[in-house]
OpenMM code with the backbone's topology and positions (N, CA, C; nanometers):
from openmm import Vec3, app, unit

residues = "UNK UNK UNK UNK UNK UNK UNK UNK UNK UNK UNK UNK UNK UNK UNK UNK UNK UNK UNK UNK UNK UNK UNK UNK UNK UNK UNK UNK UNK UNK UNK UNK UNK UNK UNK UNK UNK UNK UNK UNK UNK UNK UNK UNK UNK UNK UNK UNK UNK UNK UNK UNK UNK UNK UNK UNK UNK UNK UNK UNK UNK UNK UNK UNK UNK UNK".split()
positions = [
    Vec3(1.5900, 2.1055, -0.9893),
    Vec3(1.4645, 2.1734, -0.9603),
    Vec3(1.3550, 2.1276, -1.0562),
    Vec3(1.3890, 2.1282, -1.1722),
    Vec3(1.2884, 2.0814, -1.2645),
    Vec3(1.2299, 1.9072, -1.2414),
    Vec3(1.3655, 1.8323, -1.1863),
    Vec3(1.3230, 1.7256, -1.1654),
    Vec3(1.2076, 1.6804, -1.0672),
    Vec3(1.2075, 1.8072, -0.9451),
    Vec3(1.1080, 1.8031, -0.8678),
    Vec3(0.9860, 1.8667, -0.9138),
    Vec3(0.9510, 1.9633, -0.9518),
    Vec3(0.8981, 1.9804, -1.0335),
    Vec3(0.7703, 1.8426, -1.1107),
    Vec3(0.8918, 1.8189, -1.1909),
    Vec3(0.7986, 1.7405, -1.2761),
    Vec3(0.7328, 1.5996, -1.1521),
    Vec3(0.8296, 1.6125, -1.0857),
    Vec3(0.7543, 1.5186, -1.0233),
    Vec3(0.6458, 1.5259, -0.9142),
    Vec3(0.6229, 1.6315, -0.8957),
    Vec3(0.5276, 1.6776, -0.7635),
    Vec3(0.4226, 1.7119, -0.9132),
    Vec3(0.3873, 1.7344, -1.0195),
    Vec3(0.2946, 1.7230, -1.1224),
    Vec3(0.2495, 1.6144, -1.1019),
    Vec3(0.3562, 1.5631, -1.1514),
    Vec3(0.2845, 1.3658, -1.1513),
    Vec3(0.2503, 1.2888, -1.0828),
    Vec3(0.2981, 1.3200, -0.9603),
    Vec3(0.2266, 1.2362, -0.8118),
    Vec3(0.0630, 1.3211, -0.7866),
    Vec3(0.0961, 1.4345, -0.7893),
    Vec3(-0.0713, 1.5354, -0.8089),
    Vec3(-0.1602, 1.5155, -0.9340),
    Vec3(-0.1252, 1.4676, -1.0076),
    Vec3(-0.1943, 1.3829, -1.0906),
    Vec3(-0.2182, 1.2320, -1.0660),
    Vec3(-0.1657, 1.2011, -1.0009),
    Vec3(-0.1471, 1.0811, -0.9505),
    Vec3(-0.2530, 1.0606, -0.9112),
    Vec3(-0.2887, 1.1637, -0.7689),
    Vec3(-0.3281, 1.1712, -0.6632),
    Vec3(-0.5089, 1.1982, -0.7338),
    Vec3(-0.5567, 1.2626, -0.7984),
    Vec3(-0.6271, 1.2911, -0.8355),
    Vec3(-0.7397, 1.2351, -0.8983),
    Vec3(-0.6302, 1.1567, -1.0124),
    Vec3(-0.7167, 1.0277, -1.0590),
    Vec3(-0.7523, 0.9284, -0.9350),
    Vec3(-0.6455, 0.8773, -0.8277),
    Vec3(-0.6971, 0.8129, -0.7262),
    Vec3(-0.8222, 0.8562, -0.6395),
    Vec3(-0.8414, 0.9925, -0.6229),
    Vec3(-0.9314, 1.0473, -0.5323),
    Vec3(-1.0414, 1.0428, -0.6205),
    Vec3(-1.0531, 1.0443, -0.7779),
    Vec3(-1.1775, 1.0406, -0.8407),
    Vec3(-1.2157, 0.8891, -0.8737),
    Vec3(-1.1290, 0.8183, -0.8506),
    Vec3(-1.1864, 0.6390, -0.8601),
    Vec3(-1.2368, 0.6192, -0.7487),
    Vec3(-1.1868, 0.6605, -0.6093),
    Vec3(-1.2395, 0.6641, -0.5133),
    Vec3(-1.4023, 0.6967, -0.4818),
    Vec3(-1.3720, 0.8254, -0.5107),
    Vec3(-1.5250, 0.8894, -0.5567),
    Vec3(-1.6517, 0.7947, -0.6286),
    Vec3(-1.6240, 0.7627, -0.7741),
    Vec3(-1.7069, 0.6832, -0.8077),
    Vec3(-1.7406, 0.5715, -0.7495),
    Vec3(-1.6389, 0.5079, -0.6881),
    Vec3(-1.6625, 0.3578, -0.6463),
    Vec3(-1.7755, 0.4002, -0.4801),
    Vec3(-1.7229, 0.5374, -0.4405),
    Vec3(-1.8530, 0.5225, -0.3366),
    Vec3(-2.0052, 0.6189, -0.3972),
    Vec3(-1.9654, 0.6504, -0.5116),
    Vec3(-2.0947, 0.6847, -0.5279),
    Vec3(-2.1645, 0.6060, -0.6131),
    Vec3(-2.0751, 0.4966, -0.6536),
    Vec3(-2.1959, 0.3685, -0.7292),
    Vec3(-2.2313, 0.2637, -0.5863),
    Vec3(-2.1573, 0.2996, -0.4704),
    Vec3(-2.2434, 0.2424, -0.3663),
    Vec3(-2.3283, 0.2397, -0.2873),
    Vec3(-2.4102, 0.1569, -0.2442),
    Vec3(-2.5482, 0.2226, -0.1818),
    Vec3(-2.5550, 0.2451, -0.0330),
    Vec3(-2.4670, 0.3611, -0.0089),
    Vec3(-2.4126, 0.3783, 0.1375),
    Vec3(-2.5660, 0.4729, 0.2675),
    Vec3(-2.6733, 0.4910, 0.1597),
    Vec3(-2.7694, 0.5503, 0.2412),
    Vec3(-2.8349, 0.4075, 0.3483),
    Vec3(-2.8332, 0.5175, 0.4712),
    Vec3(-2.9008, 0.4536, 0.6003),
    Vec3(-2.8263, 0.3593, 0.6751),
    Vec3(-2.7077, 0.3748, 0.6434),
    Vec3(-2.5694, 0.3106, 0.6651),
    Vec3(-2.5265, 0.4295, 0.8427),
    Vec3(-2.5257, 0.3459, 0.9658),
    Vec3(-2.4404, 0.4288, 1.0427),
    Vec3(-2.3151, 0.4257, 0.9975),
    Vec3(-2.2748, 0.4584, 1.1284),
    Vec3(-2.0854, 0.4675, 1.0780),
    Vec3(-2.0324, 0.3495, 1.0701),
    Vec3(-2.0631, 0.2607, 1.1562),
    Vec3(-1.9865, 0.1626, 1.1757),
    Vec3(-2.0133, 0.0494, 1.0077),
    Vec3(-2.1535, 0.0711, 0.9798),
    Vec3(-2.1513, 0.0293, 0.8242),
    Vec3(-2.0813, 0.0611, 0.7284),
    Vec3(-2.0784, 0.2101, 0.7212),
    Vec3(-1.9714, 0.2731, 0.6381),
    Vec3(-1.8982, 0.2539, 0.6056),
    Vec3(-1.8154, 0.2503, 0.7617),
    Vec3(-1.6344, 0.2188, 0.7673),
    Vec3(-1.6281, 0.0919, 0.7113),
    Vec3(-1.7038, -0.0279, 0.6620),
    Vec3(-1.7394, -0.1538, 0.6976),
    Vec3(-1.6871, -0.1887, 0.5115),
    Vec3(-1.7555, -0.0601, 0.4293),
    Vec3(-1.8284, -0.0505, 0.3193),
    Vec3(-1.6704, -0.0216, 0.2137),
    Vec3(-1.6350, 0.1093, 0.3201),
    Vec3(-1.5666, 0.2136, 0.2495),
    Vec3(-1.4198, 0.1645, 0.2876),
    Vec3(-1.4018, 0.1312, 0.3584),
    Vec3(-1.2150, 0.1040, 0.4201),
    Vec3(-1.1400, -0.0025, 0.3261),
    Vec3(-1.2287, -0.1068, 0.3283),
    Vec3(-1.1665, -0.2018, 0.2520),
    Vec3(-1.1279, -0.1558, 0.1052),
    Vec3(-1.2408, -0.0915, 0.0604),
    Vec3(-1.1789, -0.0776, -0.0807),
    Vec3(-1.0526, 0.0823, -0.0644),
    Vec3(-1.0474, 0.0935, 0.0490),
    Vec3(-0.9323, 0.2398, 0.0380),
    Vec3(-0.8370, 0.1098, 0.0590),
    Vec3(-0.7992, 0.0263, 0.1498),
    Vec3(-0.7077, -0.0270, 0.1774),
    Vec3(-0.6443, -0.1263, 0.0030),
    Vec3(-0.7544, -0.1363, -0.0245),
    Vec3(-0.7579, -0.2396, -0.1692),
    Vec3(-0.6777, -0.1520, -0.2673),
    Vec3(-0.7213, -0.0366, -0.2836),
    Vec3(-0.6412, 0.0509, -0.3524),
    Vec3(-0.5241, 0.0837, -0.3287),
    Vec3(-0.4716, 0.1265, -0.1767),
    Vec3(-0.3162, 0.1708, -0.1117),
    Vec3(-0.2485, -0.0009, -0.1492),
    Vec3(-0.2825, -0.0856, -0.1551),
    Vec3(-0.2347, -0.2394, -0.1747),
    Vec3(-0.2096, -0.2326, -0.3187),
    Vec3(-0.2726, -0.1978, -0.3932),
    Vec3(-0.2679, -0.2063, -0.5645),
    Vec3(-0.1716, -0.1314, -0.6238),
    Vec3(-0.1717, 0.0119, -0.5158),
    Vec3(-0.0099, 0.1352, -0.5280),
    Vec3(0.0885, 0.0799, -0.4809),
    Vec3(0.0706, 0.0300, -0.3471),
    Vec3(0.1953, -0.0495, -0.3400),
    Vec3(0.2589, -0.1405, -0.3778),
    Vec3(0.1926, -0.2386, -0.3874),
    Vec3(0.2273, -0.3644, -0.5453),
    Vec3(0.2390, -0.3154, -0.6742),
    Vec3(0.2283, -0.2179, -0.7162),
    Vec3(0.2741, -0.1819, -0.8020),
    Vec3(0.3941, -0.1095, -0.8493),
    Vec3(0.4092, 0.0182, -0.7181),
    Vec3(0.5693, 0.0305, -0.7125),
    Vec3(0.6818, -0.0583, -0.6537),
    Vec3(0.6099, -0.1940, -0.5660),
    Vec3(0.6935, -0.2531, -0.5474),
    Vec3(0.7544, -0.3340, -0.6972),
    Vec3(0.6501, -0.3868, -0.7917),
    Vec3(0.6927, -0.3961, -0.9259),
    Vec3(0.7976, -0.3307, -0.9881),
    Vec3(0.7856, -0.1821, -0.9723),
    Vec3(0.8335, -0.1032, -1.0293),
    Vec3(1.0078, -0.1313, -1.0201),
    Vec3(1.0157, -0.1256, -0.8678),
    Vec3(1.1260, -0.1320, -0.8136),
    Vec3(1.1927, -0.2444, -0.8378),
    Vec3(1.1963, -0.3116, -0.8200),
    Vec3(1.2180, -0.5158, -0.8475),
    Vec3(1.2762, -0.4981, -0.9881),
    Vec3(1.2222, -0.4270, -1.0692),
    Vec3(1.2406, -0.4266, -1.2203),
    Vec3(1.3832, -0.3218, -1.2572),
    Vec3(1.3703, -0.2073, -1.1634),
    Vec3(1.5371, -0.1287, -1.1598),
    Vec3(1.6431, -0.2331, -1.1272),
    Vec3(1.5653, -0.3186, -1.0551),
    Vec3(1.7174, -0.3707, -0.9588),
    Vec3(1.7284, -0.5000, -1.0631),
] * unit.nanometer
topology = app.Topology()
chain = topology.addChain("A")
for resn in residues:
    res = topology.addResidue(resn, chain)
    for name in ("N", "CA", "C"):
        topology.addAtom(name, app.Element.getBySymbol(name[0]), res)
């Protein structure tokens, strides 16, 4: 129990710092007067850039147990 625990902390911390890098990176961007289709244009890549950087990284992680 504790093991879950500690670990649903640390992924929610995880999660947090990700959602606030997120944050900055679109609010140092200059997304005004942007429709949607700009947006998505603006904003996706760098979400995808990030889920790529988590995943290469636990794939690291893993490679290194084995």
């Amino acid at each position: 129990m504790m093991v879950g625990k500690e670990t649903f902390k640390l992924r929610f911390k995880h999660t947090v710092v990700h959602f606030s890098k997120i944050q900055q990176k679109l609010s140092s961007s200059n997304l005004e007067g942007l429709d949607s289709k700009e947006w998505k244009s603006v904003v996706l890549p760098k979400i995808y850039e990030e889920k790529m950087q988590k995943l290469e990284a636990e794939l690291e992680k893993k490679v290194r147990v084995f």
